[in-house]
C-alpha positions in Angstrom: 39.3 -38.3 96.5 41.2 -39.4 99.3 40.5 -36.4 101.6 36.8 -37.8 101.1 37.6 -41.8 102.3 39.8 -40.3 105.0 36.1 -38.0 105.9 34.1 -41.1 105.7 36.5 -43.3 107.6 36.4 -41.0 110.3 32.7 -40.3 110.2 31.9 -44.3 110.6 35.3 -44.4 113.2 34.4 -41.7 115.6 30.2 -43.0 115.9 31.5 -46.1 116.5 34.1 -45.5 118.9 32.1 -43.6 121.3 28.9 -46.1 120.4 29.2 -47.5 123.4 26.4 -50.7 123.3 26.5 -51.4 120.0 24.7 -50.7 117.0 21.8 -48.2 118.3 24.2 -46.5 120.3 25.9 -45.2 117.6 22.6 -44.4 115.0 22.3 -40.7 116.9 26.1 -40.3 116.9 26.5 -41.4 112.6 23.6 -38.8 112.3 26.0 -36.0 114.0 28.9 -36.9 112.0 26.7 -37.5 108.4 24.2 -34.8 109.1 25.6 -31.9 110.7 29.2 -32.1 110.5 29.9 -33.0 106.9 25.9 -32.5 105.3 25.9 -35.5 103.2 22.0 -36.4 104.2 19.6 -33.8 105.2 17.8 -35.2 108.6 15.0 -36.7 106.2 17.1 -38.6 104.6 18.9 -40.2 107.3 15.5 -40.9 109.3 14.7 -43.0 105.9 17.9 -44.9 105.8 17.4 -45.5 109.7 14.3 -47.4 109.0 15.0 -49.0 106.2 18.5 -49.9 107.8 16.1 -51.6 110.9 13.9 -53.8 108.2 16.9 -55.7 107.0 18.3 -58.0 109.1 22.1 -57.2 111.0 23.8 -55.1 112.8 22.1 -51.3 112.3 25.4 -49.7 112.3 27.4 -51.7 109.2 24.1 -51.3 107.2 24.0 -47.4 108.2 27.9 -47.3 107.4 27.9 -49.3 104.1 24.9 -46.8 102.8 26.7 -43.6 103.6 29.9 -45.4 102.3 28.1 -46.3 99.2 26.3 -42.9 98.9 29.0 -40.1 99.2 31.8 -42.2 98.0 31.1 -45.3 95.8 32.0 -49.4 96.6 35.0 -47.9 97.4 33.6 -45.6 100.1 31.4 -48.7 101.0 34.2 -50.6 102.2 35.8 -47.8 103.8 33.0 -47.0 106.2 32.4 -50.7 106.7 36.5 -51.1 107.9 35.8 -48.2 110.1 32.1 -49.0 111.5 34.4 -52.8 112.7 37.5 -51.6 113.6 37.2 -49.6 117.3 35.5 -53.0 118.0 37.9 -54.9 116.9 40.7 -52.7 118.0 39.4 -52.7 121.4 38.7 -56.2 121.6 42.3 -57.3 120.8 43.9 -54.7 123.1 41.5 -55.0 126.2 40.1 -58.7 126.1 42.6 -59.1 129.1 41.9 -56.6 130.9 38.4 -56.9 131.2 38.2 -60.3 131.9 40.0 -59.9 134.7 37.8 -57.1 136.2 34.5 -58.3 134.6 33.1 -58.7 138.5 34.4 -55.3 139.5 31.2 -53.2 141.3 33.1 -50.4 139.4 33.0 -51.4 136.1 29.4 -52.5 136.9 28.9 -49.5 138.3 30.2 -47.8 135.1 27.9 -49.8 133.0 25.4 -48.5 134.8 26.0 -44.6 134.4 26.2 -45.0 130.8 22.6 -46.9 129.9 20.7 -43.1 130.9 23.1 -41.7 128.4 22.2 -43.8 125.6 18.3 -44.1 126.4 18.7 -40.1 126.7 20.1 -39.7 123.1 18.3 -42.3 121.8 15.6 -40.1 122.8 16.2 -36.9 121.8 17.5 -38.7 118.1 13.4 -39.6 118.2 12.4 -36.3 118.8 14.2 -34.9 115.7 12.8 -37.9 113.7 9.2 -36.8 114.9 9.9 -32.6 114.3 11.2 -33.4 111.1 8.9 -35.2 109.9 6.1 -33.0 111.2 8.2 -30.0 108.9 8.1 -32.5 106.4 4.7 -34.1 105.9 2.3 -32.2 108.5 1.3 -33.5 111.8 -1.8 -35.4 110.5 0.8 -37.7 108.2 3.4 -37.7 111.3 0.7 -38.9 113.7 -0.8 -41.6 111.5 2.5 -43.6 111.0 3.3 -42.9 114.9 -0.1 -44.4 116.1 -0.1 -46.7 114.1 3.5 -48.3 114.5 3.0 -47.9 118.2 -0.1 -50.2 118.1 1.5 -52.4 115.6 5.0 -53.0 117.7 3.1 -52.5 121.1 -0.8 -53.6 121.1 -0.6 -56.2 118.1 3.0 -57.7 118.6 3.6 -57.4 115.1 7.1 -57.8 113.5 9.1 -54.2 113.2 10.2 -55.4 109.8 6.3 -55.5 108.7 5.8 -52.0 110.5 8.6 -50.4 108.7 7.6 -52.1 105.4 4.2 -50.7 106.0 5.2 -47.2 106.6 7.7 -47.1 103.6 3.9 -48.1 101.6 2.4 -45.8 103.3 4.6 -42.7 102.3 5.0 -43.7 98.7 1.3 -43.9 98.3 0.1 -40.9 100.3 3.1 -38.9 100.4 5.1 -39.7 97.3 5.2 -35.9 96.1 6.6 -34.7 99.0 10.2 -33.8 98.1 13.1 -33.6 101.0 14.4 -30.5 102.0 
């Protein structure tokens, strides 16, 4: 049982040490860790807990750690994945808060910042296109392109709440998709 906190420790520990911009940052890098290194969630499954995870409110990445947490390893494993989703955060911020405040105006560190907002946008990205083929195994494309149209009209054309959106999809797949079964 411990060899299984120390796994989710380090699955929470390692997404959110290389997360670099908080919480989204770090939703493709859980998915490696949860997903495809240790195969607690199929793809499906974490897609779901994404979007529910985005209708609540806080920070994405406790709520994603506290689920897994929960899921693989009880209240126990709960509070273990929350420790690890806050601590490179916290770590960091006691050990550099010096440091960068003295070279916040740098044009390198601005620089820096810089290089590594492509990198995010780029994995945020190709995190969407596995949420999209997934789904499209899943459900079909007719299904898939439903939801997608109409959460990009809702979000873009309509302005209306991503809370409502997801909310609406989650009705929308236990009424016209509640047989399909993961996997």
């Amino acid at each position: 049982m411990i060899l299984l906190y120390w796994k989710i420790f380090l699955a929470n520990f390692i997404a959110n040490l290389l997360g670099y911009g908080g919480g989204p940052a770090t939703i493709p890098l859980l998915e490696r860790e949860v997903v495809d290194h240790y195969g607690w969630q199929t793809t499906a499954e974490f897609s779901e807990m994404v979007a529910l995870g985005n209708g609540l409110p806080g920070p994405i990445a406790t709520k994603l750690g506290a689920y897994v947490g929960y899921d693989v390893g009880g209240i126990t494993g709960s509070l273990i994945a929350l420790f690890a989703t806050i601590a490179p955060s916290l770590i960091m911020m006691i050990a550099l808060l010096g440091l960068l405040m003295k070279y916040k105006d740098s044009p390198k560190v601005k620089a820096m910042t810089q290089i590594i907002r492509p990198t995010i946008a780029i994995l945020l990205a190709v995190m969407t296109y596995d949420f999209f083929f997934h789904s499209y195994e899943q459900v079909g494309w007719i299904h898939t392109s439903i939801i997608g149209v109409l959460g990009f009209f809702s979000l873009e054309k309509w302005r209306i709440s991503p809370v409502y959106v997801v909310l609406g999809a989650l009705i929308y797949g236990a009424v016209f998709l509640g047989g399909v079964s993961p996997g």
